[in-house]
TORMAR-720144 format. One record per residue: residue in three letters; z, x, y of N, C-alpha, C in turn. Coordinates in pm, whole numbers, padded with zeros to 5 digits, always signed. Layout:
<sites>
AlaZXYZXYZXY...
</sites>
This chain:
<sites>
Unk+00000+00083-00118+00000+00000+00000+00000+00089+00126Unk-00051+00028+00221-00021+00089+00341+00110+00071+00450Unk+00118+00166+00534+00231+00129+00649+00190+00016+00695Unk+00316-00044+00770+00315-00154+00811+00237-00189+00948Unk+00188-00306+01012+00134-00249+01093+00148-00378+01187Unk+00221-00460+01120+00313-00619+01148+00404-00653+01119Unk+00466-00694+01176+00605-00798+01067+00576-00829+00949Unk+00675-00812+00844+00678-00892+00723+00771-01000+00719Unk+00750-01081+00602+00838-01223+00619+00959-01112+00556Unk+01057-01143+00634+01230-01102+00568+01327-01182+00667Unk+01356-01293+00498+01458-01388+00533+01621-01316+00521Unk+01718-01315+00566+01861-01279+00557+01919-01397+00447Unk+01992-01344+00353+02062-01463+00323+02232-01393+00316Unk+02330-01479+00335+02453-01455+00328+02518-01425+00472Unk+02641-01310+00417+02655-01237+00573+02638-01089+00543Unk+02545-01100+00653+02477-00926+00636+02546-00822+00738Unk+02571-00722+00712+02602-00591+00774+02494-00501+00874Unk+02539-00480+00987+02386-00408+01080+02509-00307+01089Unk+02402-00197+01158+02468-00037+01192+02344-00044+01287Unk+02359+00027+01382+02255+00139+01464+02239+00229+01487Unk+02118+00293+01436+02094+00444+01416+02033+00477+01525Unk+02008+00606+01586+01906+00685+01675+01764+00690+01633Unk+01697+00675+01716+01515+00670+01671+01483+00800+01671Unk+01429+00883+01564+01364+01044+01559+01273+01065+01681Unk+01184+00968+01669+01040+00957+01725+01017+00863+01847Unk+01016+00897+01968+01007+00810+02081+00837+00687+02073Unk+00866+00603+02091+00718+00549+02070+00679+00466+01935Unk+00790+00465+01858+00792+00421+01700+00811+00302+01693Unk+00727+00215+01639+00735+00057+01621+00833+00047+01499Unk+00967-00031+01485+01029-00040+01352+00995-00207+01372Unk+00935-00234+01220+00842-00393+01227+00962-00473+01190Unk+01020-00560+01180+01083-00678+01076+01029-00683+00948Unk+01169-00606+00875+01105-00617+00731+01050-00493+00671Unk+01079-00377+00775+01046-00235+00734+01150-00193+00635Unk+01147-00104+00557+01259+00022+00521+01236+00075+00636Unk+01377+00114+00636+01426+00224+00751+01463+00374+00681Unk+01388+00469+00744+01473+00625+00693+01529+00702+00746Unk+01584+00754+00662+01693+00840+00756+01625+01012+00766Unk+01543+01017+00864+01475+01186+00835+01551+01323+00833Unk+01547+01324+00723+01617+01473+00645+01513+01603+00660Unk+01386+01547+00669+01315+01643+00651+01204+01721+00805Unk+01277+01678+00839+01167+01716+00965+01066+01650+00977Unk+01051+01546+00951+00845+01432+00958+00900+01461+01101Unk+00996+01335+01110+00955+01289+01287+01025+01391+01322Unk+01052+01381+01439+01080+01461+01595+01228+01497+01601Unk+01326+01449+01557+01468+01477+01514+01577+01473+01373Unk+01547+01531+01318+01641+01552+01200+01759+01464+01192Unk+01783+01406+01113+01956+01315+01095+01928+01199+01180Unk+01768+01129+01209+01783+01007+01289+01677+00935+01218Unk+01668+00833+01248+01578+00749+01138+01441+00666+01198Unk+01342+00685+01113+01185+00681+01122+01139+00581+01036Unk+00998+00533+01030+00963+00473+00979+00775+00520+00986Unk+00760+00673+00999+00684+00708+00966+00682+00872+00935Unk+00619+00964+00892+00632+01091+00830+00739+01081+00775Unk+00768+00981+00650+00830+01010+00555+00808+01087+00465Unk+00892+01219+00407+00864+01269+00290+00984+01281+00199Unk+00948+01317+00050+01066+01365-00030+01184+01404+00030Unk+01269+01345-00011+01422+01433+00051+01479+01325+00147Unk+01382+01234+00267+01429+01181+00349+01510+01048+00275Unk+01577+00961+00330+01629+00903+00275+01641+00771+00303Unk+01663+00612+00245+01649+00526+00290+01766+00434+00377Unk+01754+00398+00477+01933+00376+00542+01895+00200+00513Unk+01794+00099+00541+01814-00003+00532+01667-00058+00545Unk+01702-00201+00627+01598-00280+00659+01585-00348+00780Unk+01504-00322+00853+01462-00361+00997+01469-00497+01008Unk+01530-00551+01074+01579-00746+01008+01504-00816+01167Unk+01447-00714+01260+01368-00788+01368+01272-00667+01396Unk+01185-00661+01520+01090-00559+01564+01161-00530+01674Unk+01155-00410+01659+01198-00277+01745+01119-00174+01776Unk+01125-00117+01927+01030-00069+01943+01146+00110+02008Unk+01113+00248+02009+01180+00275+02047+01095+00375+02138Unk+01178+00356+02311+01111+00395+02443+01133+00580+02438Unk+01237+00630+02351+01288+00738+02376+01340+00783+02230Unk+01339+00955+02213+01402+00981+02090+01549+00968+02122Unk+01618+00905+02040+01768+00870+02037+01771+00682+02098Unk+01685+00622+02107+01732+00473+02118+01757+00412+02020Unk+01850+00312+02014+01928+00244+01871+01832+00155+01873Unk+01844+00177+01717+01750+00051+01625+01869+00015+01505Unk+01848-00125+01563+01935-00235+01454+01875-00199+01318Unk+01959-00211+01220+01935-00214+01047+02000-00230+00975Unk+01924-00338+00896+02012-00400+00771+02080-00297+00697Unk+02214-00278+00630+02257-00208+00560+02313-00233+00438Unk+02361-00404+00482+02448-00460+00343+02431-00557+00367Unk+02411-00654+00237+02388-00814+00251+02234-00846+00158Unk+02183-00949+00181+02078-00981+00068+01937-01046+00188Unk+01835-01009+00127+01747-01016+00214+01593-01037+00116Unk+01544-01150+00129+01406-01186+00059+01266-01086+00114Unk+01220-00995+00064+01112-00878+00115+00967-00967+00034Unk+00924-00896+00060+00766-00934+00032+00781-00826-00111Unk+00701-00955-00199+00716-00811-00357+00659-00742-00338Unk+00708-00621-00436+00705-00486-00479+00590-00478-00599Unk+00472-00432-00567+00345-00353-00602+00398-00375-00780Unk+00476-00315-00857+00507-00325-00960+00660-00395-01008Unk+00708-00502-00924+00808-00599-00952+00727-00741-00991Unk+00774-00750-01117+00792-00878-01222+00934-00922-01222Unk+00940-01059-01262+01070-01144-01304+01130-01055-01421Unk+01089-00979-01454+01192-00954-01577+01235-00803-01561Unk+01210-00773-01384+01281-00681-01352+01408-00731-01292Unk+01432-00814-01246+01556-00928-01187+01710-00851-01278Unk+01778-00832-01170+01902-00763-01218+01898-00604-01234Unk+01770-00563-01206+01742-00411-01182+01716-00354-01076Unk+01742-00192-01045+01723-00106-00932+01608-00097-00878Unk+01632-00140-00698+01506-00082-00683+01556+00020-00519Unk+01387+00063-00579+01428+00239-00446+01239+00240-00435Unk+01286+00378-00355+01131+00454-00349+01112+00577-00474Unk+01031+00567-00512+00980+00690-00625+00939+00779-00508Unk+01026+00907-00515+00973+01048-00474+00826+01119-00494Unk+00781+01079-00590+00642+01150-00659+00542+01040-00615Unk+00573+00869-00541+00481+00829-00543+00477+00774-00375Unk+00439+00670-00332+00389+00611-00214+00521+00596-00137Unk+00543+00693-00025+00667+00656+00083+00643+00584+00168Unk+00667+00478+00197+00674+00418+00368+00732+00319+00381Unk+00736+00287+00498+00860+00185+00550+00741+00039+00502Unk+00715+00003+00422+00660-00138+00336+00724-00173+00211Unk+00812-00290+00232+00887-00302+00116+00743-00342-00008Unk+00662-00367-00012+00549-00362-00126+00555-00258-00209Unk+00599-00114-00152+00611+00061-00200+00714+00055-00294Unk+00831-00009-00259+00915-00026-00336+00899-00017-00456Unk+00997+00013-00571+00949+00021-00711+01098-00047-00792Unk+01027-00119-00892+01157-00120-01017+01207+00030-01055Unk+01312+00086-01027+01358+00225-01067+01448+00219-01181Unk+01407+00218-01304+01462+00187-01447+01595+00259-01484Unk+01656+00206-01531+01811+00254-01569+01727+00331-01699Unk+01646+00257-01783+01657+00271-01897+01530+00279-01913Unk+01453+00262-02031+01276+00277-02068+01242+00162-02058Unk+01169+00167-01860+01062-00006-01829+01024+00059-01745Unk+00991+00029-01630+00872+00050-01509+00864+00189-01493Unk+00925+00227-01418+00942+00362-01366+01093+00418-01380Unk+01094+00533-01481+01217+00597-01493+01274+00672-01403Unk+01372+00639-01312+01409+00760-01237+01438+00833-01257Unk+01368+00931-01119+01381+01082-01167+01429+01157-01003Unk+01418+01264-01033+01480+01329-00926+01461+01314-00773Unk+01498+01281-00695+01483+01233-00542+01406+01114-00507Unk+01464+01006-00631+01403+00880-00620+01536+00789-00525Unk+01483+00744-00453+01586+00703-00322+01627+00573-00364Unk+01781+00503-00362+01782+00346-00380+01803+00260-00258Unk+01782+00133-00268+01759+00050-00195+01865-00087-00223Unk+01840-00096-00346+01970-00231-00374+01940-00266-00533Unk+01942-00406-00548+01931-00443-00646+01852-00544-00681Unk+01746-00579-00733+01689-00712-00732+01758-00814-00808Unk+01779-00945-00698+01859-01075-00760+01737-01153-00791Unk+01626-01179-00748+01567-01306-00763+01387-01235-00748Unk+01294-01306-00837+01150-01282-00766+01102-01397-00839Unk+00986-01381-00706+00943-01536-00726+00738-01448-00701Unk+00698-01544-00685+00499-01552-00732+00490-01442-00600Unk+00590-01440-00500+00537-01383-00345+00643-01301-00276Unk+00781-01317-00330+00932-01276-00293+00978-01203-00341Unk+01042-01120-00321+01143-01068-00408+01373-01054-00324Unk+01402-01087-00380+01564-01064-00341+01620-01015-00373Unk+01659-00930-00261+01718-00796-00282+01841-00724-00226Unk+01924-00750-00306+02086-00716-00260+02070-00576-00214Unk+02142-00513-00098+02111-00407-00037+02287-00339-00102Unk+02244-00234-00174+02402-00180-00264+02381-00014-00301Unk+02466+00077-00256+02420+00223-00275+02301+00246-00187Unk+02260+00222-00042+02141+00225-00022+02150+00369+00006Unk+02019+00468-00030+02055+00565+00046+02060+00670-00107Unk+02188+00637-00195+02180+00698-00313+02029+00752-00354Unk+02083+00921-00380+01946+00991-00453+01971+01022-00567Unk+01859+00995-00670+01886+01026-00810+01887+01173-00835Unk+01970+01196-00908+01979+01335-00927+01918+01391-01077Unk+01808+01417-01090+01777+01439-01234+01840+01514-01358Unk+01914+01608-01347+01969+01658-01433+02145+01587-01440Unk+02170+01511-01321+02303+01440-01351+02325+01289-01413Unk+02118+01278-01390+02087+01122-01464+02184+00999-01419Unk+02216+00993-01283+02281+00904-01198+02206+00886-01088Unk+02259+00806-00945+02260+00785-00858+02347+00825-00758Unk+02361+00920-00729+02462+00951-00619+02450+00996-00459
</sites>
């Protein structure tokens, strides 16, 4: 899939948790309904502040953009989902009978702030086995023909391959 380049539909359900982070990159559209990252790696313009473009390996995921934000300057706060449950647009390789399983970004495959990128990240032998610097996101509660629901839990957690966890 590609970056985002509009809003996506992302409904809130429950009571959700916001934080506000610093923008890396002055000029950065964060859409409704983005992943948000936290840049570890140098893409954007400030280290330890969060982007939603030059994502690479290593960077990490802090949440979900729950309106559009635009940021005038590096260091302006952008609202983001952190905790709580939130309906995304499905995930490229999410089926119903991933429901009750992890999902993150795969390190080795498509990064960007489009929850579509998203992946089932397998505890066990099904979609995609995690592996080393596969980032999590939450948990899937519910998918439907066009939806997916997705409890936001450990976000941020990187798999560690030789410790075969999430931490």
């Amino acid at each position: 899939m590609a970056a985002l380049a509009a809003d996506v539909n992302c409904s809130l359900v429950g009571v959700p948790t916001f934080w506000r982070f610093q923008a890396s990159t002055a000029g950065e559209v964060f859409y409704k309904g983005a992943v948000i990252w936290w840049d570890l790696t140098s893409g954007g313009a400030t280290v330890g502040q969060v982007q939603v473009a030059s994502i690479a390996a290593g960077d990490r995921i802090v949440g979900i953009c729950a309106k559009q934000q635009t940021s005038v300057a590096i260091g302006d706060l952008i609202e983001v989902l952190i905790k709580g449950t939130a309906w995304l647009p499905l995930g490229a390789n999410i089926a119903a009978l991933d429901t009750g399983g992890l999902i993150g970004a795969d390190a080795s495959g498509t990064l960007s702030d489009n929850p579509a990128d998203l992946v089932h990240l397998a505890e066990g032998a099904a979609d995609i086995a995690a592996a080393a610097n596969d980032c999590l996101l939450g948990r899937i509660k519910e998918v439907t023909a066009s939806q997916m629901l997705v409890q936001l839990e450990n976000v941020g957690a990187i798999y560690g391959g030789t410790a075969a966890a999430f931490f």
